[in-house]
ZAMARGU-4260 file (C-alpha; in steps of 0.2 Angstrom, whole numbers, plus 5000, padded with zeros to 4 digits):
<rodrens>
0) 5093/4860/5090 | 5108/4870/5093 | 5108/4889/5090 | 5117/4903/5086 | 5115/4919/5098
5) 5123/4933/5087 | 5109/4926/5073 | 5097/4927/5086 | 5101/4943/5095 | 5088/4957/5091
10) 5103/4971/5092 | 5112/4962/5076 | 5093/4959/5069 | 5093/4980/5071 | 5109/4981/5064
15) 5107/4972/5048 | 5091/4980/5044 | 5097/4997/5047 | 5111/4994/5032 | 5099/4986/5020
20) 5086/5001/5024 | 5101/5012/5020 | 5106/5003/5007 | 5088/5002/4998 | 5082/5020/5002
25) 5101/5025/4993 | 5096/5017/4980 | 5080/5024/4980 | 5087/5040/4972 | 5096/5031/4960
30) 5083/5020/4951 | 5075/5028/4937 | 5061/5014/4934 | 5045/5016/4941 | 5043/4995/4939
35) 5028/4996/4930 | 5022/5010/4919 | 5004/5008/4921 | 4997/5003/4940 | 5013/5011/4947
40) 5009/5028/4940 | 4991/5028/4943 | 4990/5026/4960 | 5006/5038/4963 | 4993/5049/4956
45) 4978/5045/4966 | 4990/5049/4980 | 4999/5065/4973 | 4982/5074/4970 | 4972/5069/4985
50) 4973/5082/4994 | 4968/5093/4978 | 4952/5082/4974 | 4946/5074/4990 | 4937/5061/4986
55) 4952/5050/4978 | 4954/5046/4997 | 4938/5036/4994 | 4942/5029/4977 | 4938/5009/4979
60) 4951/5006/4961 | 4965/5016/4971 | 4961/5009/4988 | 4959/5023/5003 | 4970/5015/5015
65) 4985/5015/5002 | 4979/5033/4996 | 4980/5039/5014 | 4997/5033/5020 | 5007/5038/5005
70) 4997/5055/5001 | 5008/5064/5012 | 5026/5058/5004 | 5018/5059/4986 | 5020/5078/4990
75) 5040/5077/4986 | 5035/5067/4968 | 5038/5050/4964 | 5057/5048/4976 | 5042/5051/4991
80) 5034/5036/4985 | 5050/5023/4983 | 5055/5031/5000 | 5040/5025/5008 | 5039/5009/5000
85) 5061/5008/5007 | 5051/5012/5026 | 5039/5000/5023 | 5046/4984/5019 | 5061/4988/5032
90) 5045/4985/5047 | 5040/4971/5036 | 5057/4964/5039 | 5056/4968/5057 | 5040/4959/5059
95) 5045/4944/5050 | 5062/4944/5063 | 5048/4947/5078 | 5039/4933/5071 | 5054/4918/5068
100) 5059/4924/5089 | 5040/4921/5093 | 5039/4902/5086 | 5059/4902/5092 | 5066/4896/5073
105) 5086/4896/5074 | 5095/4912/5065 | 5080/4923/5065 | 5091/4938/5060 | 5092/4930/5044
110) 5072/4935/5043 | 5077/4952/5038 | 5090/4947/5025 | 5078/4936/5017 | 5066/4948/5015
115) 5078/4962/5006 | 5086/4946/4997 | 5069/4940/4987 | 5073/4949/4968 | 5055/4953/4963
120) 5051/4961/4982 | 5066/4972/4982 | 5062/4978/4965 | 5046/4983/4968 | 5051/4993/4982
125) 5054/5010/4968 | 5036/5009/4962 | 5019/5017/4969 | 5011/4999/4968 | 5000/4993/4985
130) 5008/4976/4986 | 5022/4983/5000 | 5009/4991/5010 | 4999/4973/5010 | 5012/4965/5015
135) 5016/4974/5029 | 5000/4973/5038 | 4999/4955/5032 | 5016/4951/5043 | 5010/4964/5056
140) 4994/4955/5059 | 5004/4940/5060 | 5017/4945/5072 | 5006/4951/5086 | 4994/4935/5084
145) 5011/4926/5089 | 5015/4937/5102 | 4998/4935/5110 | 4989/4951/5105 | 4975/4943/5094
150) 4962/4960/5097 | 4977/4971/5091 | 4980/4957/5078 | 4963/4957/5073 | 4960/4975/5072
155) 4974/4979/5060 | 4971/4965/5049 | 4955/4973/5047 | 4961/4987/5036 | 4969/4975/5023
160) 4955/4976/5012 | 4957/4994/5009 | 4974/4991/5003 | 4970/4977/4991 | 4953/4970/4988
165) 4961/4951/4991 | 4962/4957/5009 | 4944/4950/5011 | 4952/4934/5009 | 4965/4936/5022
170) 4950/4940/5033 | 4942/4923/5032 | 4959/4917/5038 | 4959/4928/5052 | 4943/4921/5057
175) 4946/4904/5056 | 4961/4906/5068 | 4952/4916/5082 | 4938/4901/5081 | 4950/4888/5081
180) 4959/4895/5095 | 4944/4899/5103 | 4945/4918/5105 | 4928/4921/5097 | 4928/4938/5109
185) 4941/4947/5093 | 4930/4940/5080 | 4919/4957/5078 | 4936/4967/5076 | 4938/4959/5059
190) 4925/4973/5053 | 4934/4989/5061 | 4942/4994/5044 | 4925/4992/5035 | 4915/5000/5049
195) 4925/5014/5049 | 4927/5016/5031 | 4907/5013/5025 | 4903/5029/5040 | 4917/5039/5031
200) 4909/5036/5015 | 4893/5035/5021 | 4894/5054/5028 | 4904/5061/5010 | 4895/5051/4998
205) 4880/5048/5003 | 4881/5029/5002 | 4886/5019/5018 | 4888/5003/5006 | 4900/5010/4994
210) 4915/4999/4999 | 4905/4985/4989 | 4894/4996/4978 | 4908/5004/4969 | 4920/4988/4966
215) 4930/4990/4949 | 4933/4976/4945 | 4922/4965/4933 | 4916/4947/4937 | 4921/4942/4921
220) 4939/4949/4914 | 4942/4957/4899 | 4961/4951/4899 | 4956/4931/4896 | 4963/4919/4907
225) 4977/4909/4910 | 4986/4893/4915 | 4983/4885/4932 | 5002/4883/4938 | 5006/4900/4930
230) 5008/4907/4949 | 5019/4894/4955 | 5031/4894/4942 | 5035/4912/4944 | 5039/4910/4963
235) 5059/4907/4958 | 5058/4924/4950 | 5049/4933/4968 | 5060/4923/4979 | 5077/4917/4969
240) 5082/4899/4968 | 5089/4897/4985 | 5077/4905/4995 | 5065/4894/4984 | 5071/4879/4989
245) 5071/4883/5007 | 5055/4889/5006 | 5048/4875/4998 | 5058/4862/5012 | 5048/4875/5024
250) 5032/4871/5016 | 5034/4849/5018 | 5040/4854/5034 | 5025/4861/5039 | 5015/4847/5031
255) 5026/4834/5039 | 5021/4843/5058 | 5003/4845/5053 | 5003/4824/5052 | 5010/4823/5069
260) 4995/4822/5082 | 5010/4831/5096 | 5011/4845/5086 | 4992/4852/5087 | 4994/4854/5106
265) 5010/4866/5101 | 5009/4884/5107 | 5008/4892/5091 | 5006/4879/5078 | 4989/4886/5074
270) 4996/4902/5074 | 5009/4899/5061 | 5000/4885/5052 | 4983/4897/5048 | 4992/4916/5048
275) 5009/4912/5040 | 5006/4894/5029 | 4988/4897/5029 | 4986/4918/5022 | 5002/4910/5011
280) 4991/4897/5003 | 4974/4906/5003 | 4982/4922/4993 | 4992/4912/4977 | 4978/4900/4978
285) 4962/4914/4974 | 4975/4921/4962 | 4978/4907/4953 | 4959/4903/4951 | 4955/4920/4945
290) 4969/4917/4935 | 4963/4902/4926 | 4944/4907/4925 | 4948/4924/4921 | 4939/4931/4935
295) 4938/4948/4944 | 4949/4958/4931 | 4963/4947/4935 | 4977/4948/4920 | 4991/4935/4928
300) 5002/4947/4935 | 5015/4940/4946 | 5020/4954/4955 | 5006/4952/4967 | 5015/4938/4974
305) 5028/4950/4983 | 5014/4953/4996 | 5018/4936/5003 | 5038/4939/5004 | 5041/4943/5023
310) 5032/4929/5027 | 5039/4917/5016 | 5056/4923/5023 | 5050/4914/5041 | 5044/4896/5031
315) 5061/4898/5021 | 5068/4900/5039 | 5060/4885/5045 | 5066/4876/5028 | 5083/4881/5035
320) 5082/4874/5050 | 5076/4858/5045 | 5092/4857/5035 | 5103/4862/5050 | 5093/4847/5061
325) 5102/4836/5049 | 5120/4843/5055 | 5123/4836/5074 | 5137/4847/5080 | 5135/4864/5082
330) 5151/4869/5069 | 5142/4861/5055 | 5125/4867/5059 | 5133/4887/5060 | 5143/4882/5043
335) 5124/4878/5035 | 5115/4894/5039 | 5130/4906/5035 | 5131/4898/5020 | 5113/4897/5015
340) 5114/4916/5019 | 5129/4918/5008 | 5118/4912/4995 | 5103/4920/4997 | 5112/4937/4999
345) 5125/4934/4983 | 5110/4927/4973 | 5100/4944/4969 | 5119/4949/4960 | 5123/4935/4951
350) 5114/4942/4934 | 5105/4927/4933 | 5087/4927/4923 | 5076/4928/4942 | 5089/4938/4948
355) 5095/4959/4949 | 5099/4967/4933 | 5102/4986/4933 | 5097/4988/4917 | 5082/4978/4914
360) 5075/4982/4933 | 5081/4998/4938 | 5086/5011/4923 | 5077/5023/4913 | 5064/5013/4902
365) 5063/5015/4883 | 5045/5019/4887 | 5047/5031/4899 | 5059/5040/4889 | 5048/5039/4873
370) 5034/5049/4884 | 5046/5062/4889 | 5050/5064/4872 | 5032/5064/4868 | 5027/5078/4882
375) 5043/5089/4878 | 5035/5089/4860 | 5017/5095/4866 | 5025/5106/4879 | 5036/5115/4865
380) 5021/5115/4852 | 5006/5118/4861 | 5010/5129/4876 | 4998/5143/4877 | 4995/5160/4887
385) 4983/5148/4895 | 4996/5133/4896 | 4993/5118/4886 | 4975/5113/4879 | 4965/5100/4887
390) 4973/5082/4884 | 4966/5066/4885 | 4975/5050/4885 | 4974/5033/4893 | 4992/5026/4897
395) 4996/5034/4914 | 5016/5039/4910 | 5008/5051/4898 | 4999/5064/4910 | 5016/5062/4925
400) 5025/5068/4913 | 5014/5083/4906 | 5013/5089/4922 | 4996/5091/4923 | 4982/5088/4936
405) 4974/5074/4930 | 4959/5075/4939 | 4954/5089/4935 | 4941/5085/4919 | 4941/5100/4911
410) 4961/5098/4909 | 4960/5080/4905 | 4943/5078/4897 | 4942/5056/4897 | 4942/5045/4880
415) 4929/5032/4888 | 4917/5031/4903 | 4924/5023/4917 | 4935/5011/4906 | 4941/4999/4918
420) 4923/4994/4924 | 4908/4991/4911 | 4914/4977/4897 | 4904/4990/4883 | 4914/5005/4886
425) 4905/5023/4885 | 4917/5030/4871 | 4917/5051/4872 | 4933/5055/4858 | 4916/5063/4849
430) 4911/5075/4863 | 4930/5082/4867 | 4932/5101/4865 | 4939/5107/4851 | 4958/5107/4850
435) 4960/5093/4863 | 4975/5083/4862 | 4972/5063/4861 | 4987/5055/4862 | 4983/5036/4859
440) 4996/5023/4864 | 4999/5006/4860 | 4993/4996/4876 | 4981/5007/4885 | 4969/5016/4871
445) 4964/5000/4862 | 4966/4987/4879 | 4957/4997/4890 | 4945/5011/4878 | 4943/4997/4865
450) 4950/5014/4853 | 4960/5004/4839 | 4973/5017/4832 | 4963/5017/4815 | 4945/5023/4820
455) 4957/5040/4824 | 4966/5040/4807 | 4947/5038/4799 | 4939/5052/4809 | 4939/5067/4800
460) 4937/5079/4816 | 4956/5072/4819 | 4972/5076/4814 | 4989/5067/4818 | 5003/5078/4825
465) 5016/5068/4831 | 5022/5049/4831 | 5034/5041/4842 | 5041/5022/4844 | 5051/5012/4853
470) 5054/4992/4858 | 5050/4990/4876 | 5065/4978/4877 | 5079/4985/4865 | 5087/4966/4867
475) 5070/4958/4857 | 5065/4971/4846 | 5051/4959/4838 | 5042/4957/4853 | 5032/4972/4860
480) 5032/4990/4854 | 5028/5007/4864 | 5020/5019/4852 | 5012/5037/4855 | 5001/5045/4841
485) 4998/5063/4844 | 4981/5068/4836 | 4973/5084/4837 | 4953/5086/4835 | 4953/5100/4824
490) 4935/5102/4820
</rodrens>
């Protein structure tokens, strides 16, 4: 296989991912979206307060781990958060170049591209979501397995589970590959994160086996279930269609070795087989089976398959160089990888459907600007000697805007008891001080506190104050509204 040694050379591997960092954390100040307007927001939250109330450091729903890192950039407001999410996926990068030199692939530089290429990771990267983060120590774990430091492998892969619960998961994988490759000796560092984090929470909340007595999310989900391939067909829109391809020719690739009876004695096929192909495989697969039984809260929401984009940049990479093994001189086979990086890099622009599009990715949301509207109407109406009465609401957007601490109950007095856990939701609209503001919404009050819009415009101890609407896609109208009701319990 010939190579290419400015593709390989880890000073233009530095080089590129310094301009796309550049690039991404530029944009960063730019952006106006938050990506999603629900998870997003909350655990941006989680993060902002922690430091105010403590024990959201512990919180199982906004994961400690996640909470801990981005608690300190929090404190400069939501531009802290995409700025950590730019620092974090320009590692990510990094370890996915530091693994295609470990298992010696041709063009590793192209790693970093391909990660920053993928449409559904970069966009992602302006939001307070915990996918990045996962990510990260996903490929971090990965790339100093390959570079022969299995304990330290081991040990940081131990903490996944604290950025998203799937991280248990990944923990079998890790297992499987230190028996396999017989270095049982790691095997007890795969519990340093939960060790760590049941003493913590042992000592503040009196339970040392909070990490599995507080999980939030219900066996059964209340958001139904889906279609078996829906997670495969959306990889296009996380990858783009040439990165796709290669990643799938990556995939047969790898399925094609596995057959070959040379290739187990390999140093590193086990490595890359059970860590890269392997956590690949185990993460879409547990989704698309909670998916399609409705299992563990799951609501079929693509975005979690960014976690998996730094190391599906080295199997597209191996994809790439199955297709350069077809060219035999060493013109034709530079020709193919600087033009599968032309297209990978021009892709993300092109305005297609899986692609970039300014408007629809990263500017100001109808629905964010229908909250400010909303809280620049409370703000101007209610505002008191005291500041603004207590407010309860259920769409996240809604107390980021207000400005207010959320946490704090007494300020934010909640419609329902613990809403996203128990199935027969504890309502509390009844027991709300006088004067509170409710502020219903479309999605959140009647998905997640079962409150339908109605059982407020019957209720005599309330009274509606303001009503706002917009379409959540100005382009289809007809499709899905964003609507908040102002109602005021007046007696």
């Amino acid at each position: 296989m010939l190579r290419s040694p400015a593709l390989e050379s880890p000073r233009t591997a530095k080089w590129l991912l310094g301009a796309l960092l550049a690039l991404s954390a530029g944009l960063a100040f730019l952006v106006q979206s938050t990506y999603d307007t629900g998870d997003s927001i909350n655990h941006f939250l989680f993060a902002r307060f922690a430091f105010k109330h403590p024990l959201n450091f512990l919180d199982s729903w906004a994961k400690p781990l996640f909470t801990l890192l981005l608690a300190g950039p929090a404190q400069a407001g939501f531009i802290g958060a995409k700025l950590f999410q730019c620092a974090v996926a320009a590692i990510s990068a990094w370890c996915a170049f530091l693994i295609a030199r470990a298992l010696r692939l041709p063009a590793a530089v192209l790693a970093v591209l391909f990660v920053y290429a993928a449409p559904d990771y970069f966009r992602i990267l302006y939001s307070g979501l915990t996918e990045p983060l996962f990510g990260l120590i996903l490929v971090g774990a990965a790339a100093l397995a390959v570079r022969n430091r299995p304990g330290w492998s081991a040990a940081l892969i131990s903490w996944l589970p604290f950025v998203r619960s799937e991280g248990f998961i990944l923990l079998g994988v890790w297992a499987v590959y230190l028996l396999l490759s017989r270095q049982w000796r790691y095997l007890p560092l795969l519990g340093l994160g939960y060790a760590a984090f049941s003493v913590v929470g042992g000592m503040v909340l009196g339970n040392f086996g909070w990490v599995f007595g507080s999980n939030p999310y219900a066996t059964v989900s209340v958001y139904g279930h889906g279609e078996w391939g829906h997670f495969l067909r959306n990889i296009p829109r996380l990858l783009g269609w040439p990165l796709t391809a290669m990643f799938l020719l990556g995939g047969i690739g790898m399925v094609w070795r596995a057959s070959q009876p040379s290739q187990w004695r390999a140093p590193l096929f086990w490595a890359e087989l059970l860590l890269v192909y392997g956590s690949i495989t185990a993460f879409v697969g547990a989704h698309t089976v909670f998916w399609a039984l409705g299992l563990f809260n799951s609501f079929g929401l693509t975005r979690v398959l960014t976690i998996i984009t730094p190391l599906a940049a080295v199997v597209a990479l191996r994809g790439l160089a199955l297709l350069t093994d077809w060219a035999r001189s060493e013109q034709a086979q530079h020709r193919i990888r600087l033009g599968a990086a032309l297209l990978v890099a021009v892709f993300p622009i092109t305005g297609l459907r899986s692609a970039l599009r300014w408007q629809r990715d990263f500017a100001y949301p109808p629905e964010l600007r229908l909250t400010v509207e909303m809280a620049d109407w409370v703000k101007a109406n209610y505002t008191g000697p005291q500041g603004l009465p207590p407010i309860s609401y259920m769409h996240p957007a809604a107390g980021f805007y207000l400005g207010i601490d959320v946490f704090d109950s007494k300020a934010c007095p909640p419609m329902v008891a613990n809403p996203p856990l128990v199935p027969r939701r504890k309502h509390l609209i009844n027991h709300l001080p006088l004067h509170t503001l409710l502020i219903w919404d479309e999605w959140f009050a009647p998905t997640e506190a079962s409150i339908p819009r109605e059982r407020l415009q019957n209720d005599p101890n309330f009274r509606q104050r303001w009503e706002g609407a917009v379409p959540r896609d100005p382009r289809h109208p007809e499709k899905d509204t964003c609507r908040f009701v102002v109602f005021e319990r007046i007696r």
